[in-house]
Each structure stands twice: as C-alpha cells, then as structure tokens.
N, C-alpha and C positions, 0 to 999 in steps of 0.2 A: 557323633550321633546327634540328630535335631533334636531341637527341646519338643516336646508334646503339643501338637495345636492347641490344645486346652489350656494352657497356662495364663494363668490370671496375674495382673499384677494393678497395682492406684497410679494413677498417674494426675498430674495435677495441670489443670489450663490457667494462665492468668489470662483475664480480659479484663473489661469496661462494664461496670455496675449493671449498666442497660442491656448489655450480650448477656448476661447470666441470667437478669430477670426474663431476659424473652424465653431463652432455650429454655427455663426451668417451667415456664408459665404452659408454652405452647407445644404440643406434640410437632405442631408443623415448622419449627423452627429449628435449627441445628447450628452446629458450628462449624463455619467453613472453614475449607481446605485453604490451607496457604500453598496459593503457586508460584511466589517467587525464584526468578530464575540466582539464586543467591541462598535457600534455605540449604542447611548441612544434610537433609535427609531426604531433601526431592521434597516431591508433591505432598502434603498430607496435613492433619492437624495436630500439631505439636503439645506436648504433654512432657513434663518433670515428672520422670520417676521414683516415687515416694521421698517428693520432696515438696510439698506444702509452701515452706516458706522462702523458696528460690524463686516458686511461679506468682507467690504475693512479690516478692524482691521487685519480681520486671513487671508486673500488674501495675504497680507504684510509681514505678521509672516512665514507666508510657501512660497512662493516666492519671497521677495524681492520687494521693492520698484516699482524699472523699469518693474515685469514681475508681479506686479497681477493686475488684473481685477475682476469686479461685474458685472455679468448678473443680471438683475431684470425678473422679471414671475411674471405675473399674474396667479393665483393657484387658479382652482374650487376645493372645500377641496372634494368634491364629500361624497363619506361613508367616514368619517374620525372618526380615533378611537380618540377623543379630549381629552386630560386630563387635559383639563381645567371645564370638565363636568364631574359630580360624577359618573355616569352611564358606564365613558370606565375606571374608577377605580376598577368597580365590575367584568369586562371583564378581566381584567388583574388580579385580584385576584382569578376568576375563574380559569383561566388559568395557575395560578403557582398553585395550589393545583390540580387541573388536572395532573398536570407534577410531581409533589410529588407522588401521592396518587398513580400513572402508576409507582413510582420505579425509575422514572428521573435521572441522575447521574445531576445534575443543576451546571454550573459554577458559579462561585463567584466574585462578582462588584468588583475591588480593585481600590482604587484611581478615576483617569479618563477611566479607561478599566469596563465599564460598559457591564462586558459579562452577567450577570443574565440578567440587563435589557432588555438586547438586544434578549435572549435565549427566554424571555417571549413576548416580544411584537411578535417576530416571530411566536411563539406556537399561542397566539392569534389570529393574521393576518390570520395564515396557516389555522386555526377552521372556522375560518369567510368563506371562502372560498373553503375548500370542504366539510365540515358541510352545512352549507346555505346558499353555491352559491350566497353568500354576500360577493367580496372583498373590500377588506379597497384600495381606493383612497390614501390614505393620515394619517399619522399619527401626533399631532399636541401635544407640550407638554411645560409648560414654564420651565425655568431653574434658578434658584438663583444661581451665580455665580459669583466667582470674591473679591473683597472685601467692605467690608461696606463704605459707601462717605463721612459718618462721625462719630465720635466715640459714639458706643452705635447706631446707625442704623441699621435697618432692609432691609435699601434701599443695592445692592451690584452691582457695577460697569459693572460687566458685565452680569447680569440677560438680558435673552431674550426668545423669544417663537423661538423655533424650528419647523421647519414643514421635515419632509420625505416623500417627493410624491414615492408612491409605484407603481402608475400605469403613468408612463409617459403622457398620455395624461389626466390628471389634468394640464398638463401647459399647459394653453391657447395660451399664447405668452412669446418672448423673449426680453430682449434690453438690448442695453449696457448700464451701467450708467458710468458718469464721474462726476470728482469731480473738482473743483478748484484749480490750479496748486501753487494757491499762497500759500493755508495752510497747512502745514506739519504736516503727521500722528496725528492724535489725538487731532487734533485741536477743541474745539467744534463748532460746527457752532450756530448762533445766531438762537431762535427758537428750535433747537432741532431737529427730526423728526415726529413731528405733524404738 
C-alpha cells in the first residue's frame, strides 16, 4: 500500500553561504534542480533525510568551512517513487526493460557517475507523467555508503536516505540550520540525530 501523499518528513540541502542567503532573503529565488545525467535519483533537488550533519558534511567538502551552509525543508513526499517500498522497485524494473526492449542505447553506472540510474529513474518519472498524468513529487531512496564502523559491519559511515523533490512545491518550507561554533567538522554530537 502507498504511503499517504501527505506525509511530511526534514530533509537537509548543503550549499554555499550565498545560495542560502538568497533563497532565504528572496521570495524569487529558489533552489535548483540538479540535472546531471550522473545524479542517483534523476532530475530534482537533493535533500538528507533528517540528517543535518551529512548535508553540513558535503556543504564543507564543496565549499569550504567559512562558505557552506544547510537549508532544512520540510518535504510533502507528495507521489513519491520510494525505494524503500518494493512496489517503486517493480516501476523501475519496468522501466529499464521498457528502455531495453525500445532498442535504448542505456549508459553505464561507473563508479559514483550513476548514469544508468539516473537514465531509469528519469524514464520512469517521464511514464508517470504523460502516461498517467501522475507526476512523481519526490523520489526517496537509501544509500549504503562510506565505510563499515567496525570490522565485519554491515553498518557504513556514510549511509543515508536521499530525497530529490522533483516538483518544487513539495517543499513546504525553508530555514537555516546552524550548528555550534565550538565543535569542529565531524564532531559527533551527543544523542546523535534522533
């Protein structure tokens, strides 16, 4: 059974000091969509779900200490294709044997440049939407990532649930988060983010 259109969850953007001051300052400014033919979730704007200090992590990594920032969203998942439910696995299997079976030229994942995946959830998305005038809200997927915490673990450092809002107005709202000035990068906080 699908989750509820309704269903709220935070998700966290890292970007550049300057991205956060605009969007936050100006009604006419937003965040765009990443179209790279290489994102794991197709078109859309990427967000850590309820995880704070993964999207300061890579805010850090891509710009520098002094110039990232984390916007937090509240995300209606609205039609989200979830692959955390077996049902948008059948959707996405449909859809690369669709793409096969039409003679598709399909790229190939190498590494972190996830063009298959990206080539299929698109294919998907696109079917949802002038097929059955159903577009996808929101595509929502976890990631095992990183490395193991301890030897022989299946647990890996940087696993996290990805969300790609495809239709901008899935985000209800905006805000800045900050962090505490006293603990440097990577510090854990006590608690965790539950």
């Amino acid at each position: 059974m699908p989750y509820p259109r309704t269903r709220f969850v935070f998700g966290y953007h890292g970007c550049s000091k300057a991205v956060a001051d605009a969007v936050l300052r100006s009604n006419g400014v937003s965040l765009t969509s990443s179209e790279n033919d290489y994102d794991w979730l197709g078109t859309g704007i990427y967000f850590w779900e309820e995880a704070p200090m993964r999207a300061q992590d890579w805010a850090i990594k891509k710009f520098g200490y002094d110039n990232a920032a984390v916007l937090g969203a509240k995300i209606r998942l609205g039609h989200c294709l979830d692959l955390v439910d077996m049902d948008s696995y059948k959707i996405l299997r449909q859809a690369y044997h669709a793409l096969s079976e039409a003679g598709e030229k399909l790229p190939q994942n190498q590494r972190k440049l996830h063009k298959l995946d990206c080539f299929v959830v698109n294919a998907a998305t696109l079917r949802a939407a002038e097929e059955f005038d159903d577009p996808y809200d929101t595509v929502r997927c976890p990631f095992i990532e990183g490395s193991p915490i301890f030897p022989d673990s299946n647990f890996f450092d940087l696993t996290h649930i990805q969300i790609a809002v495809r239709n901008p107005k899935a985000i209800n709202s905006l805000f800045q988060v900050t962090f505490p000035d006293s603990a440097p990068p990577g510090t854990p906080r006590r608690g965790g983010a539950c």
